[in-house]
MDAnalysis code that builds the backbone (N, CA, C; Angstrom):
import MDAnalysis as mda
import numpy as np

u = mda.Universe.empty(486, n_residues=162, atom_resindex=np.repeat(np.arange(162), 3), trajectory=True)
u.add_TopologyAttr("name", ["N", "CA", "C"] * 162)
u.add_TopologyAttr("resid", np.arange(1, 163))
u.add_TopologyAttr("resname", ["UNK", "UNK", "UNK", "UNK", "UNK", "UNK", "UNK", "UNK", "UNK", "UNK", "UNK", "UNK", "UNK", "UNK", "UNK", "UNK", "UNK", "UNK", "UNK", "UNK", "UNK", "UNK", "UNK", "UNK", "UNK", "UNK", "UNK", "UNK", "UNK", "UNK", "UNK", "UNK", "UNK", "UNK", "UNK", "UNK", "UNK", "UNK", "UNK", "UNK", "UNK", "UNK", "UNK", "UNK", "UNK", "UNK", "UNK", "UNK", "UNK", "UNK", "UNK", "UNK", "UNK", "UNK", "UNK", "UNK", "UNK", "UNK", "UNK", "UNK", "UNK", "UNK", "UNK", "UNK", "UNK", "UNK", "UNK", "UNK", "UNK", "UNK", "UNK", "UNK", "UNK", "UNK", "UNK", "UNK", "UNK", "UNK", "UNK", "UNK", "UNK", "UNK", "UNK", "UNK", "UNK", "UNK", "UNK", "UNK", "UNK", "UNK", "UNK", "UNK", "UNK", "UNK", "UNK", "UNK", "UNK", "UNK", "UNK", "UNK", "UNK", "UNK", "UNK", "UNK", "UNK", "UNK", "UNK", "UNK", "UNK", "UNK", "UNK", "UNK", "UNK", "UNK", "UNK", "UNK", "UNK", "UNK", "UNK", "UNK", "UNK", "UNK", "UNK", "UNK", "UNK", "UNK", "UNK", "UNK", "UNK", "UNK", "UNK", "UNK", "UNK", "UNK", "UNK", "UNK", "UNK", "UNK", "UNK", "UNK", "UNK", "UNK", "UNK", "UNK", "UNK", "UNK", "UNK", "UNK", "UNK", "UNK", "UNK", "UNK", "UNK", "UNK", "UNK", "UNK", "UNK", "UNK", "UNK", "UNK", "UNK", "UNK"])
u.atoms.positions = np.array([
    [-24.795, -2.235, 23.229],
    [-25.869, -1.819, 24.094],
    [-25.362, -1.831, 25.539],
    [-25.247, -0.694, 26.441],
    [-25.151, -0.551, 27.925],
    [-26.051, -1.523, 28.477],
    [-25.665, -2.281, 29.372],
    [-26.271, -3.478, 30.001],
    [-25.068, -3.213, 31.648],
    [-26.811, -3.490, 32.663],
    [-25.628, -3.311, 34.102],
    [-25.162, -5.026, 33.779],
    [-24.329, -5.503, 34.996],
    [-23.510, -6.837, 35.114],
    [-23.250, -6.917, 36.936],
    [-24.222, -7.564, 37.383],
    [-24.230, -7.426, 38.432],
    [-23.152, -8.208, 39.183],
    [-22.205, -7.978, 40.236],
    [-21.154, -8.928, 40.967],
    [-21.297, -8.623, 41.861],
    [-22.020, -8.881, 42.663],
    [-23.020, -9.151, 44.292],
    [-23.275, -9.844, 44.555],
    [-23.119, -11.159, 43.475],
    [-23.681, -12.543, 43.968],
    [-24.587, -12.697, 43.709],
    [-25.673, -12.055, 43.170],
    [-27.248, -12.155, 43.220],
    [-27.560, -13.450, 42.069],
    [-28.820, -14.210, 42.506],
    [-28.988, -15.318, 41.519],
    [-29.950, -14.502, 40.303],
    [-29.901, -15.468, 38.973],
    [-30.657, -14.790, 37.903],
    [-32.226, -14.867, 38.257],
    [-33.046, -14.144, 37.790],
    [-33.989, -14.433, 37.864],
    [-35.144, -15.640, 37.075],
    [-36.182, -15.919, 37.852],
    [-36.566, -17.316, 37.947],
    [-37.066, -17.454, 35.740],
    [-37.605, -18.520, 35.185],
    [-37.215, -18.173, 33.800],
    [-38.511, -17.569, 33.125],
    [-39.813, -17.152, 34.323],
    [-40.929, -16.745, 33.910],
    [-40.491, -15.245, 33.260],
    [-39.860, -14.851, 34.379],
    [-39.200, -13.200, 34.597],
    [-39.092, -12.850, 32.909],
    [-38.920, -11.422, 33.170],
    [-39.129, -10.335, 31.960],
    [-37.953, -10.578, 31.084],
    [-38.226, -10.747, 29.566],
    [-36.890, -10.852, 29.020],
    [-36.778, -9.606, 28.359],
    [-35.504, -9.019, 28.443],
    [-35.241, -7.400, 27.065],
    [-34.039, -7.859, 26.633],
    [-33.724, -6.900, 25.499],
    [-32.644, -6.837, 24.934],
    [-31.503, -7.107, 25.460],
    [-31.056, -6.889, 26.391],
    [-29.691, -6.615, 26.913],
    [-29.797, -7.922, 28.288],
    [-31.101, -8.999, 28.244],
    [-30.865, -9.943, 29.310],
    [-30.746, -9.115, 30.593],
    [-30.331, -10.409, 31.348],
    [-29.979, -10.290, 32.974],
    [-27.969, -10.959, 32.739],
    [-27.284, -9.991, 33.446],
    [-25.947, -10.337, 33.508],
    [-25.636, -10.218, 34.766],
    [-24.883, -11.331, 35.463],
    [-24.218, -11.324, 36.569],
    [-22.453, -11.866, 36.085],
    [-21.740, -11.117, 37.092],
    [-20.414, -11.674, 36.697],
    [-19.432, -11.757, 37.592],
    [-17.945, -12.338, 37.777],
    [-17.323, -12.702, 38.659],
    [-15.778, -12.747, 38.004],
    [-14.829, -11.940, 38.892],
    [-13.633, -12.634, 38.622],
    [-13.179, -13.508, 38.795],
    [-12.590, -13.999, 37.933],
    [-11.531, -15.459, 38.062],
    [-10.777, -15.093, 37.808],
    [-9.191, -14.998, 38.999],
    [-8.231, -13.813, 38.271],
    [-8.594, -12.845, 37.705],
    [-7.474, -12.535, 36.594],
    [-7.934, -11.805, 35.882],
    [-8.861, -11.547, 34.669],
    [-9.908, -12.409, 34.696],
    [-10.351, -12.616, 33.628],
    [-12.290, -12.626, 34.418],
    [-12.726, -11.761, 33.758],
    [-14.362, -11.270, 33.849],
    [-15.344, -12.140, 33.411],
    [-15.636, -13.076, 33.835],
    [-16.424, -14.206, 33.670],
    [-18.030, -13.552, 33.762],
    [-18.677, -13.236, 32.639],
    [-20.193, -12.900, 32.695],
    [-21.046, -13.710, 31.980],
    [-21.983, -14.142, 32.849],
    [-23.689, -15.029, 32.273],
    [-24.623, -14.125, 32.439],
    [-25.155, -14.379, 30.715],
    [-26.291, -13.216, 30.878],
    [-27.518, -14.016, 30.351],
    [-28.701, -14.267, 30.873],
    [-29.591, -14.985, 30.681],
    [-31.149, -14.142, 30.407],
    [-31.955, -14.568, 30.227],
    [-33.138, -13.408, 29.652],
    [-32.778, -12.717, 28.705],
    [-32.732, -13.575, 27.640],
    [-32.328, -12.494, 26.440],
    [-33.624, -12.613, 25.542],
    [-34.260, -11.681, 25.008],
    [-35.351, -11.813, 23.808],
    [-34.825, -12.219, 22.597],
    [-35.809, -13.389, 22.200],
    [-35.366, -13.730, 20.556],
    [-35.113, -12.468, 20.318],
    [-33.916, -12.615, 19.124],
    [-33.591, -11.990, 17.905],
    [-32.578, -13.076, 17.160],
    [-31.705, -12.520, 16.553],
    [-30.615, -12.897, 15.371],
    [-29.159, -12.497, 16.199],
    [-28.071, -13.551, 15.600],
    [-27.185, -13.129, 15.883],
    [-26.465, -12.353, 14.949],
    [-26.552, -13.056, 13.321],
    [-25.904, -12.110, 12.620],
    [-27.034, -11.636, 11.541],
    [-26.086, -10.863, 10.616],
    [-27.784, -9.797, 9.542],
    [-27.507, -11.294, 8.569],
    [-27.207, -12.190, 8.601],
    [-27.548, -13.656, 8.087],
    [-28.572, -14.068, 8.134],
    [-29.159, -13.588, 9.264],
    [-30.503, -14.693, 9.433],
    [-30.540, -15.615, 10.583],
    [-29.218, -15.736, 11.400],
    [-28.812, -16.760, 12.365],
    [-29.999, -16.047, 13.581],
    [-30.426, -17.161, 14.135],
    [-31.484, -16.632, 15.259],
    [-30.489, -17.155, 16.483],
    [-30.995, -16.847, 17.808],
    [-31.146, -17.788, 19.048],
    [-32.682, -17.212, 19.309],
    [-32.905, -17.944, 20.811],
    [-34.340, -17.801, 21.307],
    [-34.079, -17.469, 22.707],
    [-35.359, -16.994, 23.150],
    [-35.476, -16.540, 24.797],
    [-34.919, -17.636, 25.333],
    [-34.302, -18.605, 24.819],
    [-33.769, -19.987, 25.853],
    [-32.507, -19.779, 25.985],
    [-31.749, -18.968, 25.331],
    [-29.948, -18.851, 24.938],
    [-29.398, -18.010, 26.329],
    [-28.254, -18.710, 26.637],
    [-27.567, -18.096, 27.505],
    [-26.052, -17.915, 27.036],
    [-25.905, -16.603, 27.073],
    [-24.393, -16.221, 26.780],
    [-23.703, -16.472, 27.950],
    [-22.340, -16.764, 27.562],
    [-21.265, -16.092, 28.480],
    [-20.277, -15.507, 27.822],
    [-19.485, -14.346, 28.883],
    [-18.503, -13.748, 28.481],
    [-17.431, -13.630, 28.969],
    [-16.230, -13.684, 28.465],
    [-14.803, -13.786, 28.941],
    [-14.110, -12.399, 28.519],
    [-13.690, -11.466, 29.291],
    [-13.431, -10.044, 29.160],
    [-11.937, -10.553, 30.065],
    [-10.518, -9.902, 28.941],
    [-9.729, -9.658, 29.572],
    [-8.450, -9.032, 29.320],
    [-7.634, -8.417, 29.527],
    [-6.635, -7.528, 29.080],
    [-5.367, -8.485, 29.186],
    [-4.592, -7.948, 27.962],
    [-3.303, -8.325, 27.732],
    [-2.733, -7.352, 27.426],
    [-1.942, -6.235, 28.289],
    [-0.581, -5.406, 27.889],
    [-1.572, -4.193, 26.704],
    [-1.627, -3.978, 26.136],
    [-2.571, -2.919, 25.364],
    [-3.936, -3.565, 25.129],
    [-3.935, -4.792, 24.624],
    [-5.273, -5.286, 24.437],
    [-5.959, -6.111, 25.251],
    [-7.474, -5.804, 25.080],
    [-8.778, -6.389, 25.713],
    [-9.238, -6.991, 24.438],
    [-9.822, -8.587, 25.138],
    [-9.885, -9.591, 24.241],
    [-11.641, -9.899, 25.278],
    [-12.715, -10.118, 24.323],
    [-13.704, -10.507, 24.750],
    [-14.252, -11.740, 24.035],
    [-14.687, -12.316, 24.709],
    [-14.833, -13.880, 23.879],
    [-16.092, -14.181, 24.231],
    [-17.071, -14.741, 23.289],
    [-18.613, -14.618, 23.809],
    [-18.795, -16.547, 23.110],
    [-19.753, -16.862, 24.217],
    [-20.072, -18.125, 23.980],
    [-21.579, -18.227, 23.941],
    [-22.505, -18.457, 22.835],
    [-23.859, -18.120, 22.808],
    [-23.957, -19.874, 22.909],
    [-25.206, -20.227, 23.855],
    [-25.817, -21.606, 23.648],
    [-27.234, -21.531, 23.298],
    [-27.687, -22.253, 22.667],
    [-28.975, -22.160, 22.411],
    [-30.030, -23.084, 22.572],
    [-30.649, -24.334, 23.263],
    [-30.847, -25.385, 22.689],
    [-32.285, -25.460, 21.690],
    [-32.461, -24.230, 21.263],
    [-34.107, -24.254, 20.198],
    [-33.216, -24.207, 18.500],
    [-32.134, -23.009, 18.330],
    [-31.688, -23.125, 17.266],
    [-30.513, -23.141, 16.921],
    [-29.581, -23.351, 18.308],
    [-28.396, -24.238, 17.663],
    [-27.808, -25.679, 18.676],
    [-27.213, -26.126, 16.921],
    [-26.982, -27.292, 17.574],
    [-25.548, -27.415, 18.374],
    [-24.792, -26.388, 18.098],
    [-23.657, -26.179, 19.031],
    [-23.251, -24.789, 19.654],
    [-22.690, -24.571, 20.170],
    [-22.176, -23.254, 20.975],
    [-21.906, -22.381, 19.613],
    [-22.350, -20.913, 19.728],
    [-21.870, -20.381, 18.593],
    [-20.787, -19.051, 19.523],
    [-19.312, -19.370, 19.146],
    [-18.356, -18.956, 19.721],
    [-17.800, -17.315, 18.422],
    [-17.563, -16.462, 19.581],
    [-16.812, -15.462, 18.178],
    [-15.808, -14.591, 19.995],
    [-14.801, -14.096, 19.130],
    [-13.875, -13.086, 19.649],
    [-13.579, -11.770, 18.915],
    [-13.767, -11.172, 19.870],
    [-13.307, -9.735, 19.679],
    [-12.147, -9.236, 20.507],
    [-11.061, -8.452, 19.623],
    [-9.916, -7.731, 20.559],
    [-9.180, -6.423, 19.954],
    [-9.549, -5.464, 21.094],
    [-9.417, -4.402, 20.914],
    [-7.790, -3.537, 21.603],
    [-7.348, -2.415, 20.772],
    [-6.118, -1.980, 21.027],
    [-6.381, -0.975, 22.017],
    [-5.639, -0.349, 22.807],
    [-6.024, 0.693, 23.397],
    [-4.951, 1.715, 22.533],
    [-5.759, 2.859, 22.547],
    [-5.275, 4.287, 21.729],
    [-5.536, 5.592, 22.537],
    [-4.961, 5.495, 23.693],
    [-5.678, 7.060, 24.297],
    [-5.542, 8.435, 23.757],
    [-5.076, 8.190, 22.228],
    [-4.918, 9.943, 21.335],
    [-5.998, 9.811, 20.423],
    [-7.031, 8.387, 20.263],
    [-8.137, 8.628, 19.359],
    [-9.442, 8.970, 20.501],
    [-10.399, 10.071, 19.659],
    [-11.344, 10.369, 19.931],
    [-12.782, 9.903, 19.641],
    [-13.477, 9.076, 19.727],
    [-14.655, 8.875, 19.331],
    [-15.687, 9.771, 19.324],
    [-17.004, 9.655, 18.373],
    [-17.916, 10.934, 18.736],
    [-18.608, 9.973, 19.345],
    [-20.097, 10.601, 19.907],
    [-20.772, 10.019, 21.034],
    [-21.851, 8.933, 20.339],
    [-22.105, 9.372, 19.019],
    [-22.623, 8.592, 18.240],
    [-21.920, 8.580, 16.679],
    [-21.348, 7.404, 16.709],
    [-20.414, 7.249, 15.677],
    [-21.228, 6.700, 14.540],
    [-22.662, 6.325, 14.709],
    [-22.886, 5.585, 13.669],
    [-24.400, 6.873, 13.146],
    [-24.336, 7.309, 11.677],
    [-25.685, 8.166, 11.735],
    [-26.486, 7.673, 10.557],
    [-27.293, 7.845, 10.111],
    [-28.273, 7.221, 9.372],
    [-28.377, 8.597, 8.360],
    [-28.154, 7.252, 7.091],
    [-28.137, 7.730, 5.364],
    [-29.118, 7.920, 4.742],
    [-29.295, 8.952, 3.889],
    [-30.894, 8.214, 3.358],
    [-30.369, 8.405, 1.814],
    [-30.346, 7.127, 1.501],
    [-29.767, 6.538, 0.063],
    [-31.361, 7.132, -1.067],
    [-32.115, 7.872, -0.760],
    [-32.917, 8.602, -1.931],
    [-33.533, 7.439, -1.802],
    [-34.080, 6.591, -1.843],
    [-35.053, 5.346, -2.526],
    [-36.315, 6.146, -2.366],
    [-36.877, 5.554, -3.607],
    [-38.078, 6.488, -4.323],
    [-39.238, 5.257, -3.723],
    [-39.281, 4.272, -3.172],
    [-40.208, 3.058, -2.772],
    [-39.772, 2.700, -1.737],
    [-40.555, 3.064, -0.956],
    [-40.506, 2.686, 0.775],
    [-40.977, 1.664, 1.558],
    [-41.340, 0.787, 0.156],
    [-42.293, -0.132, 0.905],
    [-41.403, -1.350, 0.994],
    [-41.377, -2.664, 2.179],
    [-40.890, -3.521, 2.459],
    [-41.729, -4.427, 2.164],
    [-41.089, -6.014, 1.279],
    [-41.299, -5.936, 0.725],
    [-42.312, -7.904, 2.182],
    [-43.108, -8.037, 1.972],
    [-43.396, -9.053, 3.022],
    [-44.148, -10.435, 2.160],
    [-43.839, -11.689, 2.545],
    [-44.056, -12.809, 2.309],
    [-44.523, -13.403, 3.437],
    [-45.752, -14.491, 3.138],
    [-46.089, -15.248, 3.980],
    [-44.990, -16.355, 4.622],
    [-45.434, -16.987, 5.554],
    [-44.714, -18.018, 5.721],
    [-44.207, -19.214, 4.800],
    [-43.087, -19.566, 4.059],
    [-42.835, -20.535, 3.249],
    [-43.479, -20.075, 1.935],
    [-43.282, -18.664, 1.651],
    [-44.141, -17.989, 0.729],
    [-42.663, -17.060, -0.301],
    [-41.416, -17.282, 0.628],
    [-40.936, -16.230, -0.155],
    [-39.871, -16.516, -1.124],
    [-39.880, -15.951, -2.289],
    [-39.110, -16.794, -3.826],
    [-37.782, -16.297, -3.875],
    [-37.320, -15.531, -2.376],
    [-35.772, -15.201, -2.552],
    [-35.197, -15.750, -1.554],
    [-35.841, -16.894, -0.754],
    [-34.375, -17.399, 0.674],
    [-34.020, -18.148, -0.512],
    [-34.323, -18.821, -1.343],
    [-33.252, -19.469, -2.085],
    [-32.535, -19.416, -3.644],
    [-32.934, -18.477, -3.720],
    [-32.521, -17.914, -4.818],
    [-30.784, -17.755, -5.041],
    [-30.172, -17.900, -4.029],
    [-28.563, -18.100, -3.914],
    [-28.178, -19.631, -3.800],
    [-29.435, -19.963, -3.326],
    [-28.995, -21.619, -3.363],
    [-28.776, -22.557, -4.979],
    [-29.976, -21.999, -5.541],
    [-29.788, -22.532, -6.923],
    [-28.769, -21.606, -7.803],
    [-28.581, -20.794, -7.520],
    [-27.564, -20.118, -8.515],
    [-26.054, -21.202, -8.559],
    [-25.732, -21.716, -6.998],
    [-24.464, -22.003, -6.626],
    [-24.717, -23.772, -6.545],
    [-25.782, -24.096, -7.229],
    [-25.873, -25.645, -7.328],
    [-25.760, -25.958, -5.739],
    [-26.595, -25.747, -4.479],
    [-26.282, -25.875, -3.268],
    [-27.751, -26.501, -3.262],
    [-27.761, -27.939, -2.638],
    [-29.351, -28.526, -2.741],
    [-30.101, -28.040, -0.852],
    [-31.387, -27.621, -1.130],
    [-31.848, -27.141, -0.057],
    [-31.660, -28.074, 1.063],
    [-31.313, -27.440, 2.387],
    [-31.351, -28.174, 3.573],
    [-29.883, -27.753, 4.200],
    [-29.138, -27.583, 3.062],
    [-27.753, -27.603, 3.434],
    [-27.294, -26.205, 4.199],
    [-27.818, -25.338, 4.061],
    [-27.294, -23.770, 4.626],
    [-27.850, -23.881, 6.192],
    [-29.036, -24.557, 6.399],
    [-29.215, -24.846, 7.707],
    [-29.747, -26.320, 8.445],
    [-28.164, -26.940, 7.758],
    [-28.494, -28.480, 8.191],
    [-27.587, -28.355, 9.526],
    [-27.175, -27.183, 10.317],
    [-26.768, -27.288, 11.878],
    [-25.252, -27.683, 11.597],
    [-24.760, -28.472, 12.653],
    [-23.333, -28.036, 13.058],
    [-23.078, -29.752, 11.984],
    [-23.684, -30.590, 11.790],
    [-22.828, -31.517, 11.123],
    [-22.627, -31.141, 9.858],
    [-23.180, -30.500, 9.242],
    [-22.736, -30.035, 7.440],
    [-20.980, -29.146, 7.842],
    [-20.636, -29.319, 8.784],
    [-19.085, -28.279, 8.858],
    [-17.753, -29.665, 9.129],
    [-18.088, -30.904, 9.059],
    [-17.474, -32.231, 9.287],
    [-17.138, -32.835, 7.601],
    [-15.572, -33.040, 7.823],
    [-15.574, -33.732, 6.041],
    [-16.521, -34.866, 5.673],
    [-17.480, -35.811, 6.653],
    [-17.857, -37.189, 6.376],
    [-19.200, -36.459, 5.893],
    [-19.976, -35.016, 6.597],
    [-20.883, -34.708, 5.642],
    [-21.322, -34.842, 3.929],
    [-19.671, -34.284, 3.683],
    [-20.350, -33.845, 2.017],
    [-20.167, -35.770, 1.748],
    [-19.844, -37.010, 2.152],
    [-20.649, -37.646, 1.400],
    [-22.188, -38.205, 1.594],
    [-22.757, -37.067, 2.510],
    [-23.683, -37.617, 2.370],
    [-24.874, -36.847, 1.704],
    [-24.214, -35.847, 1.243],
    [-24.770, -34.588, 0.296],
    [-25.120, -34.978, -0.994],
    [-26.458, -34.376, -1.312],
    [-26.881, -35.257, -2.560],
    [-26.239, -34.417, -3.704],
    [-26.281, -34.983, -4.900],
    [-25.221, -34.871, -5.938],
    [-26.060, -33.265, -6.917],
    [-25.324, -32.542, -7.261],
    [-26.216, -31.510, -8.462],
    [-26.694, -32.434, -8.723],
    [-28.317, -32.056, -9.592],
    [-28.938, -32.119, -10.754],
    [-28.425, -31.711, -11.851],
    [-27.205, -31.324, -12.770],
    [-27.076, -31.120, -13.746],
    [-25.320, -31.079, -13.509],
])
């Protein structure tokens, strides 16, 4: 998503202010390296997982070139739904003989004869865990936060039932 990134110095705005998609970004060099905070972001998800943040999350971003490649490194904080920084990198080659189209991505329509989606109440729906019991995984564990990723966790993981 095109998002401006303001480097004027300007402060973010106060945290009543309007949140959209694409936040408020201000940014600054350090050397060579593009230091951006972007704050006002509207809940959504980070991945098609299910992972949320909330209007409270502030990214930053580290944009910087090495010899053909640009390496961007994003640091999401959250303090409503995570319990630690959720960190990912991206790095890209440069190719100035490939062409992109202007919209690379177009929409399929796979025939489905039922259009309807399919909706559950709250704590109503019989498929978030339906992968959990297949794989003997006891509930709590897919979103017990950043300590279930520590070896001293699994002993405190309760044992299968069978």
């Amino acid at each position: 998503m095109d998002r401006p990134v303001y480097l004027d110095g300007r402060p973010h705005p106060d945290e009543y202010a309007q949140h959209g998609w694409s936040g408020f970004s201000t940014g600054k060099f350090v050397g060579n390296i593009l230091d951006i905070t972007t704050t006002h972001l509207k809940e959504s998800y980070m991945r098609r997982n299910g992972a949320y943040f909330s209007d409270k999350a502030t990214m930053k971003e580290y944009i910087y070139k090495r010899g053909d490649y640009l390496t961007i490194v994003m640091v999401l904080t959250d303090p409503v739904y995570l319990s630690e920084p959720f960190i990912t990198t991206t790095n890209y080659r440069s190719n100035p003989n490939v062409l992109l189209e202007f919209y690379p991505c177009t929409v399929i329509d796979e025939g489905l004869t039922d259009r309807r989606v399919p909706h559950f109440l709250p704590g109503a729906n019989p498929y978030l865990t339906e992968w959990m019991k297949k794989d003997n995984i006891p509930e709590g564990i897919p979103r017990g936060g950043a300590q279930t990723m520590y070896p001293e966790f699994k002993k405190k993981m309760p044992r299968p039932s069978n």
